[in-house]
C-alpha positions, -999 to 999 in steps of 0.1 A, spaced: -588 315 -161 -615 338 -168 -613 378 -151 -635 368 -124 -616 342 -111 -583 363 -115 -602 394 -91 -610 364 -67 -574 350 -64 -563 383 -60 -590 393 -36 -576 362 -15 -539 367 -19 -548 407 -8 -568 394 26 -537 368 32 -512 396 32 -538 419 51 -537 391 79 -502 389 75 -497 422 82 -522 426 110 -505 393 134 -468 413 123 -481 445 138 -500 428 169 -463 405 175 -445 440 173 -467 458 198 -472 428 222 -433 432 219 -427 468 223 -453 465 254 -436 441 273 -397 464 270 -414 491 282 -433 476 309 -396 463 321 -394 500 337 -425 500 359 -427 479 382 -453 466 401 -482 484 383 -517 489 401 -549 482 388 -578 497 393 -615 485 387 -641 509 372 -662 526 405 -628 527 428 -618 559 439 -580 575 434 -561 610 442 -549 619 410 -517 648 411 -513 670 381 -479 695 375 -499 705 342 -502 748 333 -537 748 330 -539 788 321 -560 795 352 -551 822 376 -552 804 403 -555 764 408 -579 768 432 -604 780 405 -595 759 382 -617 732 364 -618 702 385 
């Protein structure tokens, strides 16, 4: 086996664990995603355009709310 062909075999066993890798971590978060949607409910969704009151008990360092950035 000549140098070349050991850089492709291991460039091939690399991209197989790479893949590997990538479907554990997309199985772990599809996982993780669907315990801590168990908490929520019914969740709303909305469509790009629609229009929602959004509520905020954030310090925004203004000195006064009603001045604040909106």
């Amino acid at each position: 086996m000549s140098k070349v062909e050991a850089v492709e075999d291991f460039a091939k066993h690399m991209k197989h664990i790479h893949e590997e890798a990538q479907a554990a971590l997309s199985k772990a978060q599809d996982e993780m995603k669907c315990y801590a949607n168990q908490h929520w409910g019914n969740i709303l969704e909305y469509q790009v355009g629609q229009k929602v009151w959004v509520e905020t008990n954030m310090d925004l360092k203004w000195p006064s709310k009603k001045l604040a950035e909106k």
